[in-house]
C-alpha positions as CSV (number, residue, x, y, z in Angstrom):
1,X,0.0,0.0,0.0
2,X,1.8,3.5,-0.9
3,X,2.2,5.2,1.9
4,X,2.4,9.0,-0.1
5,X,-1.4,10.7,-0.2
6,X,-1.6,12.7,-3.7
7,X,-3.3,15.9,-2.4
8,X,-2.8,17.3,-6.3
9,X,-1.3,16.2,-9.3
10,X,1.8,18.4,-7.9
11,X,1.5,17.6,-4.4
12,X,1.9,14.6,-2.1
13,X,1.6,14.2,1.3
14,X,4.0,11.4,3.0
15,X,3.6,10.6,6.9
16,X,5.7,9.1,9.3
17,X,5.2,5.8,11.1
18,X,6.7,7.9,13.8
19,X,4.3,10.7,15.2
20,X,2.6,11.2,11.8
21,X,5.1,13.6,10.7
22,X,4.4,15.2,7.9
23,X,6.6,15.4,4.6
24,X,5.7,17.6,2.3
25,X,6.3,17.0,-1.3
26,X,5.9,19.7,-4.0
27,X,6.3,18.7,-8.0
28,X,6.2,22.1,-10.9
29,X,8.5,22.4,-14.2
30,X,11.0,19.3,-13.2
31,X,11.8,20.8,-10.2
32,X,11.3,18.7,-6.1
33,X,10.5,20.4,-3.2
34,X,10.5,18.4,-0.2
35,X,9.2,20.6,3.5
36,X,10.5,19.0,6.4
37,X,11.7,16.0,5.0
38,X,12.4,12.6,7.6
39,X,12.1,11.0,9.6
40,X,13.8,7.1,9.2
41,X,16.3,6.5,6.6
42,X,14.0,4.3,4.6
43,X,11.1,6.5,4.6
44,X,13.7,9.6,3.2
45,X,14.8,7.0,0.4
46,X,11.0,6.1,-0.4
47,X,10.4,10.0,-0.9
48,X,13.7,10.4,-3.3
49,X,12.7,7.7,-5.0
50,X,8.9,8.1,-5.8
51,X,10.1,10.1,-8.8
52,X,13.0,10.6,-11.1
53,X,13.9,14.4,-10.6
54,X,17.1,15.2,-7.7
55,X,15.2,17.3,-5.1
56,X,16.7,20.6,-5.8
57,X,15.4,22.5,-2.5
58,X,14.2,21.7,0.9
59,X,12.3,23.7,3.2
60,X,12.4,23.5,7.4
61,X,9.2,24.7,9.1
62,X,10.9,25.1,12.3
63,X,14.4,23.5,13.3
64,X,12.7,20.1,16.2
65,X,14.8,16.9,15.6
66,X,12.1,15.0,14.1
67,X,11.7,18.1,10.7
68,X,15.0,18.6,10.4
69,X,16.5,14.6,9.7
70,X,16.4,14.3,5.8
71,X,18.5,16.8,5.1
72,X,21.5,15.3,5.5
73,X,20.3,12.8,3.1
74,X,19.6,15.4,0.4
75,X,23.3,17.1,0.1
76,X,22.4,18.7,-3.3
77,X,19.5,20.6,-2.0
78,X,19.1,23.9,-1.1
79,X,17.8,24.2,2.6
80,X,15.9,27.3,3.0
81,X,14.7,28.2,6.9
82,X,13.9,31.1,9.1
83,X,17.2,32.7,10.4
84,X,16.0,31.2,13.7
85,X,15.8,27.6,12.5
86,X,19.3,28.5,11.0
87,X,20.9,29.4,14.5
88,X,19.7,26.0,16.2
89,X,21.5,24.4,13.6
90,X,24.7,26.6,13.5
91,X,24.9,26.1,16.9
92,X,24.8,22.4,17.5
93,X,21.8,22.8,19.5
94,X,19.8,21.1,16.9
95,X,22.4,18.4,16.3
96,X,22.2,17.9,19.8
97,X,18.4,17.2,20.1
98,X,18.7,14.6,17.0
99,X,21.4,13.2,18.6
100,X,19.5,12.6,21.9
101,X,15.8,12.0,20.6
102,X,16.6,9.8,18.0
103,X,18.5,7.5,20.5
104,X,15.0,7.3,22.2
105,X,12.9,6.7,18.9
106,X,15.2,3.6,17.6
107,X,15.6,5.7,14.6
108,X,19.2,6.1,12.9
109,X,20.3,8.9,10.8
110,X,22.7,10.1,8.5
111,X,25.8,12.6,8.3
112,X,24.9,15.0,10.8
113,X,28.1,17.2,9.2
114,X,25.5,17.7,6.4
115,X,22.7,18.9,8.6
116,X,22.5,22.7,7.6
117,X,20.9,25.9,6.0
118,X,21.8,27.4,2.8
119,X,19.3,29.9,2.8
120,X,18.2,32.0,6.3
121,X,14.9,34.0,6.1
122,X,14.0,36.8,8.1
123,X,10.6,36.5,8.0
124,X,8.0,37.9,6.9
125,X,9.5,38.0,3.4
126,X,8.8,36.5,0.0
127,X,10.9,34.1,-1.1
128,X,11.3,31.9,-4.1
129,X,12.0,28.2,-4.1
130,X,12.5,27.1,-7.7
131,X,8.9,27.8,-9.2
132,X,7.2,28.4,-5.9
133,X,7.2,32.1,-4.8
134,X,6.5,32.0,-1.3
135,X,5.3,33.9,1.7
136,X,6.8,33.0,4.8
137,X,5.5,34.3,8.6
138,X,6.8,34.0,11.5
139,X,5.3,31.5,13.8
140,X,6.3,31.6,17.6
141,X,5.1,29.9,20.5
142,X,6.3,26.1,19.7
143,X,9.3,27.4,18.9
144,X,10.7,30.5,18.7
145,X,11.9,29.3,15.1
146,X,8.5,28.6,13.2
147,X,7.9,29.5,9.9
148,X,3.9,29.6,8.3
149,X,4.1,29.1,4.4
150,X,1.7,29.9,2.1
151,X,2.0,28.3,-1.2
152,X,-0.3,30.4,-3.6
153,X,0.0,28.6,-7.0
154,X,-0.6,25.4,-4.8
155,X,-3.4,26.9,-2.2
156,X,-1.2,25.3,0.2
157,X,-0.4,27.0,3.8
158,X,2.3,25.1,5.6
159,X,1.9,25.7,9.6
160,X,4.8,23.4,11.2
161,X,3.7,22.1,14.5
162,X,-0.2,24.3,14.6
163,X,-3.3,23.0,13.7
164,X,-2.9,19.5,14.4
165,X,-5.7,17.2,14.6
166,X,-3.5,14.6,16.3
167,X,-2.4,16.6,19.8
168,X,-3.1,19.8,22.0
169,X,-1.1,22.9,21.3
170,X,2.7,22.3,22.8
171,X,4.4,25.5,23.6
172,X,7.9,25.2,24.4
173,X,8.7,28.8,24.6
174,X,5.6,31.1,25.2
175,X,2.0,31.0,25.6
176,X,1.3,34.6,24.7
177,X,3.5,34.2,21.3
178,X,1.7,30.8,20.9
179,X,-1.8,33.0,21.0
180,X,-0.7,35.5,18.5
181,X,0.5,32.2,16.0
182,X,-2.9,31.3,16.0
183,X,-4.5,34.7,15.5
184,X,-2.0,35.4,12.8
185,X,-3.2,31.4,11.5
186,X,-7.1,32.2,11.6
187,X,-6.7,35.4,9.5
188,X,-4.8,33.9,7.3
189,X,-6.8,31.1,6.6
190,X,-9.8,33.0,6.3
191,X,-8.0,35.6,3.9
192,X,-6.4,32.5,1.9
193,X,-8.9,30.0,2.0
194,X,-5.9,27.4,0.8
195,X,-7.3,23.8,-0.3
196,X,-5.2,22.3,2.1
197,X,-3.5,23.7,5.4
198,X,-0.9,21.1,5.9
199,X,0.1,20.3,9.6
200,X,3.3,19.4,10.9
201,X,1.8,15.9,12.5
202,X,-1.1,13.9,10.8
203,X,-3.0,14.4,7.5
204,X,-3.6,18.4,5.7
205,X,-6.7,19.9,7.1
206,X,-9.2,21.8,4.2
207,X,-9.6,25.3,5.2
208,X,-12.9,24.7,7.2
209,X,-11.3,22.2,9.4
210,X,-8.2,24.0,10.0
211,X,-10.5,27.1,11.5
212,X,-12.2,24.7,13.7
213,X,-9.2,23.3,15.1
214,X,-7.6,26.9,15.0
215,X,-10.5,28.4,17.4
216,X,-10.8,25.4,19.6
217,X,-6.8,26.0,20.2
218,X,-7.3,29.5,20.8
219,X,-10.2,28.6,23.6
220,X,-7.8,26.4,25.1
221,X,-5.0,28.8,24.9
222,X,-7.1,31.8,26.0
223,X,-8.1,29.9,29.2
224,X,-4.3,28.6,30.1
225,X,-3.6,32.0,30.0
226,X,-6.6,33.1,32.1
227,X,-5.6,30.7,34.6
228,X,-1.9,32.0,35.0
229,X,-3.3,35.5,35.0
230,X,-5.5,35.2,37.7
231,X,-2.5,33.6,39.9
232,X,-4.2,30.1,39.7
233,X,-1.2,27.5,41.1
234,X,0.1,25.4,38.1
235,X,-0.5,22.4,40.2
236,X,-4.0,22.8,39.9
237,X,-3.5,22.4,35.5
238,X,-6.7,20.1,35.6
239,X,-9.1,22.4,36.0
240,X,-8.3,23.9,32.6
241,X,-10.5,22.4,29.9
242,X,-8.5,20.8,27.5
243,X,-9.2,19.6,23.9
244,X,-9.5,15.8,22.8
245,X,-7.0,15.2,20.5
246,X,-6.4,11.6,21.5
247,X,-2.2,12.2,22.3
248,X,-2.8,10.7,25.6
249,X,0.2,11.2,27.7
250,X,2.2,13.7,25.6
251,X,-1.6,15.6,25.5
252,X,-1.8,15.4,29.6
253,X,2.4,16.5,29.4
254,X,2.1,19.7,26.9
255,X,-0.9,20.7,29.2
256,X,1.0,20.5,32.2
257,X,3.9,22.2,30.5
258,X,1.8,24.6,28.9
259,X,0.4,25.9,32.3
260,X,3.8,26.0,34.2
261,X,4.9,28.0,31.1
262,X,2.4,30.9,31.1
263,X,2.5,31.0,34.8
264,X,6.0,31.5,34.7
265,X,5.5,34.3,32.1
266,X,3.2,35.9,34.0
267,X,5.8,35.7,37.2
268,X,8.4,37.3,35.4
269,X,5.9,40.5,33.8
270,X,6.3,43.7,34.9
271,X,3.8,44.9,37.4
């Protein structure tokens, strides 16, 4: 059974046995784009080899372990990421992160020496890879990293890890910045109405879907935030209503983390 999901006649969605991540590819005049390309060696190779032109650019939605393992694989590529995602990997940190996580997964991977950006984007700014001309976003809150994408010739919008029908939102770096991600996501989605809105774990939502999701996050986020504001102890977390998203304990983890975060942020705020 093929495990790629043809959302156009230029477009294919792959997934991940692990997590559902999502690889994006993108097919126009001879040219391969592949977002976020991973995660297992053999799943990489299935990708490449699903048709007979090199893929001549890559883009990273943010610069997490599990977007960021193919492109060691891809050496001729051109890796184009936010000047963020291009600092993680600069660094080591994000080296450090496959390194460790991928020890944990059973997954192997390839020359990390390789692991890189060509091309760092401030965003927002149009940008063109190959035949695409792009608009990237900035998308904080995960990450501090996150780029949004919006494909107009393919009514695509590329979120990273928003939107997902498979878990709650996970912010690893601010609540606030995670609200204002998904404001920016709503009006953009409303403005664009793209044919798919493709998520960074588990199957492309349509534009109605993606809203839903988008203002059930926001209700969720809304209230964590509430809760810090009003002083609420983090320990209390389960009094916050929290979206079914099935992600069992990594859903009941990012809600706990999410909590301690904005209560934190709300500790260190001016009076």
């Amino acid at each position: 059974m093929p495990r790629g999901l043809a959302l156009s006649d230029h477009v294919t969605w792959w997934p991940s046995t692990l997590y559902q991540t999502t690889t994006l590819e993108l097919r126009r005049d001879g040219v391969r784009l592949l977002v976020d390309p991973g995660i297992a060696p053999w799943e990489i190779e299935e990708v490449v080899a699903a048709h007979p032109e090199p893929v001549g650019h890559v883009l990273l939605t943010h610069a997490d372990w599990d977007h960021v393992l193919g492109v060691p694989a891809l050496p001729g590529a051109r890796v184009t990421a936010s000047a963020g995602a291009a600092e993680r990997i600069r660094s080591g940190t994000a080296r450090e992160d496959v390194e460790r996580e991928s020890r944990e997964a059973y997954v192997t991977y390839g020359d990390l020496g390789l692991l890189r950006v060509d091309v760092a984007v401030e965003p927002p700014a149009e940008v063109d890879l190959g035949p695409w001309h792009v608009l990237a976003r900035p998308a904080p809150g995960h990450t501090e990293d996150g780029l949004v994408t919006s494909f107009p010739d393919e009514r695509l919008l590329v979120v990273g890890d928003y939107l997902s029908g498979l878990e709650i939102p996970a912010a690893y770096v601010s609540v606030s910045d995670y609200r204002e991600t998904l404001r920016m996501l709503i009006g953009v989605i409303e403005r664009e109405r793209p044919a798919f809105v493709v998520v960074g774990h588990g199957p492309p939502h349509p534009a109605a879907r993606a809203l839903a999701i988008a203002d059930e996050d926001l209700d969720y986020i809304e209230g964590v935030l509430a809760f810090a504001d009003a002083g609420c102890d983090p320990r209390h977390a389960e009094r916050i209503a929290v979206p079914d998203r099935g992600g069992g304990p990594s859903d009941a983890a990012s809600h706990v983390r999410n909590v301690e975060l904005a209560c934190g942020e709300r500790a260190a705020a001016p009076a």
